[in-house]
N, C-alpha and C positions, 0 to 999 in steps of 0.2 A: 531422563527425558527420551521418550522414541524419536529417533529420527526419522526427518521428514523424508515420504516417497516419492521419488520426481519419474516420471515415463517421457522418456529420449523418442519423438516420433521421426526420422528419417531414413530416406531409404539409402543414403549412401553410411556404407560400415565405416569407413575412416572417419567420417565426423562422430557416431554413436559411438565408437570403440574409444575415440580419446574424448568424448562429452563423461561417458561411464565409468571412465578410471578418476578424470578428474572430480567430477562430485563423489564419488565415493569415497574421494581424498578427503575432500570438506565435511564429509560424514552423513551426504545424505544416503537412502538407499535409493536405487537407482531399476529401471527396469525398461526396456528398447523394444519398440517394436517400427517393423519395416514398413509398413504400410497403414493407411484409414481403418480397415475391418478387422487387422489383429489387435490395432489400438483402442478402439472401440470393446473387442471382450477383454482386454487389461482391465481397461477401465470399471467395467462391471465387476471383474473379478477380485480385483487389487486394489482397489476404492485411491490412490494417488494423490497427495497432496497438491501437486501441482505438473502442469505438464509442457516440456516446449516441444511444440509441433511445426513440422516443415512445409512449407505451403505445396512446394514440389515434390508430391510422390504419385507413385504409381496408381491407376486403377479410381480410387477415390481421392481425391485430391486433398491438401490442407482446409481449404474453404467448407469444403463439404463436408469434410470429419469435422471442424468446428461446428458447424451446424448442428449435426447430428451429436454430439457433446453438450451442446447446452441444453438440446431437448430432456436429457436426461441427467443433465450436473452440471454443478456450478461451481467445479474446480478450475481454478488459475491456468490459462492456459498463457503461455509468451509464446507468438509466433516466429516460426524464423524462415527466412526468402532472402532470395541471390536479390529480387527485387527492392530499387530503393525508392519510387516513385510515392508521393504522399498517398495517392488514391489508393494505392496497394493499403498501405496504413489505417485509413479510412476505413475504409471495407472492411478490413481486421478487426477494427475496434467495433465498427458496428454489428457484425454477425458474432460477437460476444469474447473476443480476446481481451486478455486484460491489459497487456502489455506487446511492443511489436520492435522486431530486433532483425536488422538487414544484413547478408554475409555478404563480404569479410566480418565476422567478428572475433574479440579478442573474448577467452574463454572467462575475463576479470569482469568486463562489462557484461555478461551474461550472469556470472555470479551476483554484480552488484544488483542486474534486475530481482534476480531470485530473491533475494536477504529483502529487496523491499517490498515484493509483494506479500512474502509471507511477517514482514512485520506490519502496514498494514491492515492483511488481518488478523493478526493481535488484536489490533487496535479498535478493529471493528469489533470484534469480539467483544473483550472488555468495556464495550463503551455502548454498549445499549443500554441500558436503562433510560428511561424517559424522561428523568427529571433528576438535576442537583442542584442539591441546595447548602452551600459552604458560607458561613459568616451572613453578611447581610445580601449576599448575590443568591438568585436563585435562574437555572437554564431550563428552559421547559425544552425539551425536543420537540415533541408531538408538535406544539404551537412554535415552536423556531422564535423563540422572544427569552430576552433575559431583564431580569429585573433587580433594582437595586432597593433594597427596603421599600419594596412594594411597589417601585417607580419603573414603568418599563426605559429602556435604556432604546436609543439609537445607532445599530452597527451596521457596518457594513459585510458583505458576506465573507469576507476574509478574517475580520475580525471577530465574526459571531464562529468559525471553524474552527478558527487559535485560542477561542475561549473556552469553546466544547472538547476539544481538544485535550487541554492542559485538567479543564475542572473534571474531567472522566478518569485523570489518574492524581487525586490527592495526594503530595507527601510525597510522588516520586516526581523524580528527574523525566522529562523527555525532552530526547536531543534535539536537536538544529538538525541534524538529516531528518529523524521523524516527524518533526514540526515540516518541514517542506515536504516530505513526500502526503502526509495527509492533508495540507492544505495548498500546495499547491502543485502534486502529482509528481510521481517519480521522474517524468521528462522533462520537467522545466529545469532549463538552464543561467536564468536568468541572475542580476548578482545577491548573494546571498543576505546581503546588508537590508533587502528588503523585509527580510525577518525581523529586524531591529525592530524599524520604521513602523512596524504593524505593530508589534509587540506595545512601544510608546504611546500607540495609539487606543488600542485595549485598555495600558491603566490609566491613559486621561479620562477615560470613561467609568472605568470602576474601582478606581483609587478615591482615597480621601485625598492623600498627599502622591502624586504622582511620582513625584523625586524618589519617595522615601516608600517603594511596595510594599503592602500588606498582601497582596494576595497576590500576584503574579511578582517572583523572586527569581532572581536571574546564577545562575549555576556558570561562574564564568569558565570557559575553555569547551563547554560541555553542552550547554543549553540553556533550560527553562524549567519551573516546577510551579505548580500553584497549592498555596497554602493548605496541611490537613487539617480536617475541623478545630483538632482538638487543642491545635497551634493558635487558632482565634478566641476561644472561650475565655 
């Protein structure tokens, strides 16, 4: 598998010098630029899977190379700032950050953002299709409705996410971190047990026997998986 390209955006060399040896540790490839308008033809040039850029540089600012990045790509950008005020935050996300990281930071929580926005989109990836249809459930995307032998079913949006979720990867495992960063965002910290709780709540809905899964099957230590076709026939 190629490894992923990440573009180091700041202007200070002691954070890109030790950002650059450290992911290259982790195996991504790695590529720095000092300012907005060299980052900018990276970008064009080097096409980068994902990018952390610093809000504070010279000349063009982080804001404004974000800006001008989305107009022309929709690669993952995690922002980084001495700033820790929400509104900073805000603003990030809305002029198209996907993710927003305040310094001090520790180089493990930065990896940890990293691993989840490019799994994510895996996830995204894989999970287009419009419509599944496993045993007697079927999830239309387009229409946002799922039905159980023909009967539309009542969920809630949490639990219509964790069912879309699960039924876009039949037969595999998806973890507890993956289940929470797709349905409820890499930032929430809230207690994990809530994953249970939703979980329970999905096969009161599309279980026969709730107790006893057919379709949502619990992978203990690990996660979650929902049943592959060919396991119901």
């Amino acid at each position: 598998m190629t490894a992923k390209k990440i573009l180091v955006i700041d202007d200070e060399r002691l954070i890109t010098e030790s950002l650059e040896y450290s992911l290259k540790q982790e195996g991504f490839q790695v590529t720095v630029a000092h300012d907005g308008y060299r980052a900018l033809e990276v970008v064009r040039a080097e096409a980068p899977d994902l990018i952390v850029l610093d809000i504070m540089l010279p000349g063009m600012d982080g804001w404004e190379t974000c800006r001008r990045l989305r107009q022309e790509s929709t690669v993952p950008i995690i922002m980084l700032t001495a700033r820790g005020q929400e509104i900073d935050r805000v603003l990030g996300l809305e002029i198209g950050a996907d993710d927003y990281l305040a310094k001090p930071f520790s180089f493990r929580e930065l990896l940890a953002r990293i691993r989840a926005v490019f799994r994510r989109m895996a996830f995204e990836e894989s999970s287009k299709t419009t419509q599944f249809e496993i045993g007697d459930l079927r999830l239309d995307v387009a229409a946002h409705k799922v039905y159980k032998k023909g009967q539309e079913l009542t969920l809630t949006q949490k639990e219509y996410d964790l069912l879309r979720t699960l039924m876009s990867h039949p037969g595999r495992v998806v973890t507890r971190a993956e289940l929470l960063d797709q349905v409820w965002g890499v930032e929430w910290l809230g207690d994990t047990r809530t994953l249970d709780v939703h979980i329970r709540w999905v096969r009161e809905k599309v279980e026969e026997h709730p107790s006893q899964p057919r379709y949502v099957q619990t992978v203990r230590g690990v996660g979650y998986r929902f049943a592959a076709p060919e396991e119901l026939a």
